[in-house]
C-alpha positions in Angstrom: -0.8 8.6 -21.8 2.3 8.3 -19.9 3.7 8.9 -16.3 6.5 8.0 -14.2 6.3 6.3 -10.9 9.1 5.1 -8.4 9.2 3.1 -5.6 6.6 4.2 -2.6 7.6 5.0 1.2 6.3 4.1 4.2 4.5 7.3 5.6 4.0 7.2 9.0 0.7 9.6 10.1 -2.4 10.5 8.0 -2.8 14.0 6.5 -5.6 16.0 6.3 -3.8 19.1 3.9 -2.4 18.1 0.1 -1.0 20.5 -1.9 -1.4 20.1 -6.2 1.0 21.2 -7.8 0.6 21.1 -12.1 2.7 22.5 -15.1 0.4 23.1 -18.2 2.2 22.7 -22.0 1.7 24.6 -25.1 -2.5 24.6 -24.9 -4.3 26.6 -22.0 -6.9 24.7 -20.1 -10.2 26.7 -21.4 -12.6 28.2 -19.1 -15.6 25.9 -18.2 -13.0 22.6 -18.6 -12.8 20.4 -15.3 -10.1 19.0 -13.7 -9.8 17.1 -10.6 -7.5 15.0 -8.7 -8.7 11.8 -8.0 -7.3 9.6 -5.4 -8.2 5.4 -4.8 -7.5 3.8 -2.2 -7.8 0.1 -0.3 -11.2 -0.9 0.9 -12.7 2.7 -0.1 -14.3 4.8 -2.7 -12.6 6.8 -4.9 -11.8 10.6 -3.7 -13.0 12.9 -6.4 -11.1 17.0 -5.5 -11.7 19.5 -7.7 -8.8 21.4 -8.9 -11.0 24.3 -11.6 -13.5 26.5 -10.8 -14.3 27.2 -14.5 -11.3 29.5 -14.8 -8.9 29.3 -17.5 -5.0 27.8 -16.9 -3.1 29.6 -19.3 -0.1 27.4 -21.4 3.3 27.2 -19.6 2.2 27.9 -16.6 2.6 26.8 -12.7 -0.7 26.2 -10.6 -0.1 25.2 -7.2 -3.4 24.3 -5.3 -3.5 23.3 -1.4 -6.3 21.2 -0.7 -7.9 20.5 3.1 -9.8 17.1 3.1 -12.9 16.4 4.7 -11.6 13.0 6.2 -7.9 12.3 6.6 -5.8 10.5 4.2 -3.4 7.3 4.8 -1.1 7.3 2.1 -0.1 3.7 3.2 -3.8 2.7 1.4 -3.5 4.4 -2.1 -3.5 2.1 -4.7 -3.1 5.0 -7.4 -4.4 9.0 -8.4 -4.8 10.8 -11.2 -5.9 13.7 -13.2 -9.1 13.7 -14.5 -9.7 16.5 -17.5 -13.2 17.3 -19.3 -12.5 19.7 -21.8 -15.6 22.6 -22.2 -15.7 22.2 -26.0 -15.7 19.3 -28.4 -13.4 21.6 -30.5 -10.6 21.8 -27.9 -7.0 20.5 -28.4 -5.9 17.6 -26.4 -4.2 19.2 -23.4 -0.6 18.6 -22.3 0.3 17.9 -18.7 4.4 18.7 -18.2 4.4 17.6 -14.5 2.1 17.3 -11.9 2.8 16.0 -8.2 0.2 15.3 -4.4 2.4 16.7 -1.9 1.1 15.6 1.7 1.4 18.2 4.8 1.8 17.2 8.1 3.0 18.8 11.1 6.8 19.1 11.7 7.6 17.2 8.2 8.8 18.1 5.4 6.4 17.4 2.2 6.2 14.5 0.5 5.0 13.5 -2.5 2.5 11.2 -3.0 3.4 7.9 -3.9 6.7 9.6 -4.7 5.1 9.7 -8.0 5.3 12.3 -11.0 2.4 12.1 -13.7 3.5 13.3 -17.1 1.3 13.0 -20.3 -1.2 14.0 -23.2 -5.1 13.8 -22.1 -7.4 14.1 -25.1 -10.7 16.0 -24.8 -12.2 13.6 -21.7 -10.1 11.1 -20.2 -7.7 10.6 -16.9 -3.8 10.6 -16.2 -3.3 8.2 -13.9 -0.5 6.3 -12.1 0.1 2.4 -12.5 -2.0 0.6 -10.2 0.3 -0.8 -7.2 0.2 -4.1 -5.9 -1.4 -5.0 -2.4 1.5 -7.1 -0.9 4.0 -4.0 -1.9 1.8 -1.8 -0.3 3.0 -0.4 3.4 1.3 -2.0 6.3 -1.9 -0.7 7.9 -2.4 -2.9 10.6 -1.1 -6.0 12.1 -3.3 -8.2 10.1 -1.4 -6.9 7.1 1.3 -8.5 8.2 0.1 -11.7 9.6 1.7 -14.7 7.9 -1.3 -17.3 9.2 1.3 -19.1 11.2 1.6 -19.8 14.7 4.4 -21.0 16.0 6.9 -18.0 14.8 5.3 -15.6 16.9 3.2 -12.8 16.2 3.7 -10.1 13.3 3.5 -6.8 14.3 2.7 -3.1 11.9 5.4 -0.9 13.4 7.0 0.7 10.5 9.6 2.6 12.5 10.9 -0.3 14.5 14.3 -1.4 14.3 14.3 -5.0 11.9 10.9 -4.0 10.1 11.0 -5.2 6.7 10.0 -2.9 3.6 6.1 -3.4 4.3 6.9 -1.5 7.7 6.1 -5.2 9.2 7.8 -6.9 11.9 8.6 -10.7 13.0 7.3 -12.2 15.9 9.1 -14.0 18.5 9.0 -17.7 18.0 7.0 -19.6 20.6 8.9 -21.1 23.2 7.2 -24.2 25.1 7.9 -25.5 28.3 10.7 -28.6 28.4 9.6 -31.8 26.7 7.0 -29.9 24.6 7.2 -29.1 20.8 5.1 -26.6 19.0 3.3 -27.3 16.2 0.5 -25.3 14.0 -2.3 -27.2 14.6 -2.6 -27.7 18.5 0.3 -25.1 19.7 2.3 -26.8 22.2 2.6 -30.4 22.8 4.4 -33.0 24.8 6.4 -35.2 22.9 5.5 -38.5 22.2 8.4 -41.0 22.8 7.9 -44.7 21.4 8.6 -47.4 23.9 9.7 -50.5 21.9 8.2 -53.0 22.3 9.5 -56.4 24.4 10.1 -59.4 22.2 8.5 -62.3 23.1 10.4 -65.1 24.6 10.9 -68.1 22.3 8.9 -71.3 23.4 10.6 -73.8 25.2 11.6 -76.7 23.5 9.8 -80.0 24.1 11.0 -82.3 26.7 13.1 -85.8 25.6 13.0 -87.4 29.1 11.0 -90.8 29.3 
């Protein structure tokens, strides 16, 4: 199997609407055969849509198929999707996928794909077309624990994608802590007064003995 995957964007909303859109090769999908679309994401289970009906795709063909989803989707927590193909008789012919994108609707944007990824490949009689698995700390902030850096005294990290300065996770830095004069912050107690040594005075040498009678 093989697809091609570039570098994800930051979406900024959930979706509720996709839209599949899949070129078939040289063999027809085969009426009874399933496909569906199957989407993972962070801290979920995976989203199984189908995309068949037990109709037949013929070969060299164009199916586009909008999908409505029962909860939305945050494109900011897929790890990965797929195709997944069951062909309706042992006999079949592996079946060829040319191109197939997840477009994502929302209102007063333009689409955009999914991952900005296009899956292109052979699937054999039962098996799934899938994207490379991304990594979480590449993945787009959700919240501002995504972006907390578990220290203290360089101010809080904010999730605001569309901010001016935000990094490529959408994340952005907080403003250092300023403490009040003759204070220093430091990680383990926040702000402290500094602690100036006083040397110490040297002791005065003993007096020397007396010589008079």
């Amino acid at each position: 199997m093989a697809f091609a995957l570039l570098d994800s964007r930051a979406f900024a909303a959930t979706v509720t609407h996709i839209q599949v859109r899949v070129v078939t090769g040289a063999n027809e999908l085969t009426a009874g055969s399933l496909l569906e679309l199957r989407i993972y994401e962070a801290g979920r289970a995976a989203r199984h849509l189908p995309l068949t009906h037990g109709e037949a795709w013929p070969r060299d063909s164009t199916r586009i198929i909008p999908l409505a989803l029962t909860e939305p989707l945050d494109p900011r927590a897929v790890l990965r999707f797929g195709l997944y193909y069951r062909a309706a008789s042992p006999l079949a012919p592996a079946w060829e996928v040319v191109a197939a994108e997840v477009e994502l609707s929302s209102e007063g944007a333009a689409p955009e794909r999914l991952l900005n990824a296009t899956l292109t490949g052979i699937i054999e009689r039962q098996g799934e077309l899938a994207t490379g698995e991304r990594e979480p700390g590449t993945m787009a902030c959700i919240s501002d624990a995504d972006c907390d850096d578990h220290r203290n005294c360089n101010g809080h990290e904010r999730c605001a994608p569309r901010s001016a300065g935000a990094d490529a996770r959408g994340c952005v830095k907080g403003m250092p802590v300023v403490c009040p004069v003759n204070q220093v912050c430091t990680e383990e107690h926040g702000c402290r007064g500094i602690e100036t040594a006083v040397p110490a005075t040297p002791a005065a040498p003993p007096e020397a003995p007396s010589t008079q009678p």
